[in-house]
C-alpha positions in Angstrom: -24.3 0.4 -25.0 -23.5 0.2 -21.3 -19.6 -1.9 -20.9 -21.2 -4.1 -17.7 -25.0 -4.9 -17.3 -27.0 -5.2 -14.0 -26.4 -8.8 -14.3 -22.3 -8.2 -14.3 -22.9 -6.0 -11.7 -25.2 -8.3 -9.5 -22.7 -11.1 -10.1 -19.6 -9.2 -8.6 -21.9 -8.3 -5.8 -22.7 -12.1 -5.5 -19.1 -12.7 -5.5 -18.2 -9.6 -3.5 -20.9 -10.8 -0.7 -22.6 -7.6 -0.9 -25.8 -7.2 -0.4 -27.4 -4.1 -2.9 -30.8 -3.2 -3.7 -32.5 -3.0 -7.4 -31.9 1.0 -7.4 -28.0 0.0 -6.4 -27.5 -2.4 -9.3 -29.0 0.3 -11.5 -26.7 3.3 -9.8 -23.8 0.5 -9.5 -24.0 -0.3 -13.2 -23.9 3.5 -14.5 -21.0 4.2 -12.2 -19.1 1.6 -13.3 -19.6 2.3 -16.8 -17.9 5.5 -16.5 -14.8 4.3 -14.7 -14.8 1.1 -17.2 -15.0 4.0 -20.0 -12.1 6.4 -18.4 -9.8 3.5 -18.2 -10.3 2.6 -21.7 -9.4 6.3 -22.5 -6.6 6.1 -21.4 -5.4 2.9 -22.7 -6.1 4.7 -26.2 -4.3 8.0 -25.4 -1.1 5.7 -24.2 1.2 5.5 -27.1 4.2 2.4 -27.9 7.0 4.9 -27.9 6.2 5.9 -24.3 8.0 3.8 -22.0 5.7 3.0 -18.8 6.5 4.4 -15.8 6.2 4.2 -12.0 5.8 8.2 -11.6 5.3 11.2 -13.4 8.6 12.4 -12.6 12.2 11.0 -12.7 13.1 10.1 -8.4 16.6 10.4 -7.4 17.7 9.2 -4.7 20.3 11.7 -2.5 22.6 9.3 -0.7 25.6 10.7 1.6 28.8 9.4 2.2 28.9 6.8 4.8 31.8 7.8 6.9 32.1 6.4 10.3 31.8 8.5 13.2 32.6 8.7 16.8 29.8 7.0 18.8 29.1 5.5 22.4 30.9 2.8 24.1 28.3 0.1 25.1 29.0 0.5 28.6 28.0 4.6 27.9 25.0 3.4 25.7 24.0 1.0 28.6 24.5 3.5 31.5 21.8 5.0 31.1 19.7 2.2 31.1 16.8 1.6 33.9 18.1 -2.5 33.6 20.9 -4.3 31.8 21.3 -7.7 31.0 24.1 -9.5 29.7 25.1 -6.0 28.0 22.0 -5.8 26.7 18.5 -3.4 27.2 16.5 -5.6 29.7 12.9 -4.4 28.7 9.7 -6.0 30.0 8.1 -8.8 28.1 5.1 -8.1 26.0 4.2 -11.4 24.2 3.8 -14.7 25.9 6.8 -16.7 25.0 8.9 -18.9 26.8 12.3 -18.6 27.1 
């Protein structure tokens, strides 16, 4: 027996605001049998002893040692700016805002 009918399928389309044909409920409906069928594979092959997991793998992260460095002054940073402002990067404006 099929896991969702034409009328489950018409009813999310409903929902959906989708307009589909007769044939698509009919293609629709087989197609969304099989995914509804993998997924419940899976959920049986997926055991209690297996802790869930984000990914397939382990991720480690690979962090260095954050040791300051020698860097530019703001008046070097700022010298070679086209415009300055209040020892800031004057840029132009892009949104409409008031000041």
């Amino acid at each position: 027996m099929a896991a969702i009918s034409r009328e489950e399928v018409a009813h999310l389309a409903r929902l959906s605001r989708l307009a589909v044909t007769e044939e698509e409920l009919d293609r629709f409906a087989g197609q969304l049998d099989v995914i509804l069928q993998s997924v419940a594979r899976v959920g049986e092959v997926a055991a209690d002893d297996i802790p869930p997991t984000s990914h397939s793998v382990p991720l480690t992260n690979v962090y260095r040692e954050d040791v300051p460095a020698p860097s530019l002054t703001q008046e070097e940073a700022l010298s070679g700016a086209p415009d300055a402002y209040e020892a800031r990067f004057r840029v132009p404006r892009i949104l409409d805002e008031e000041e």
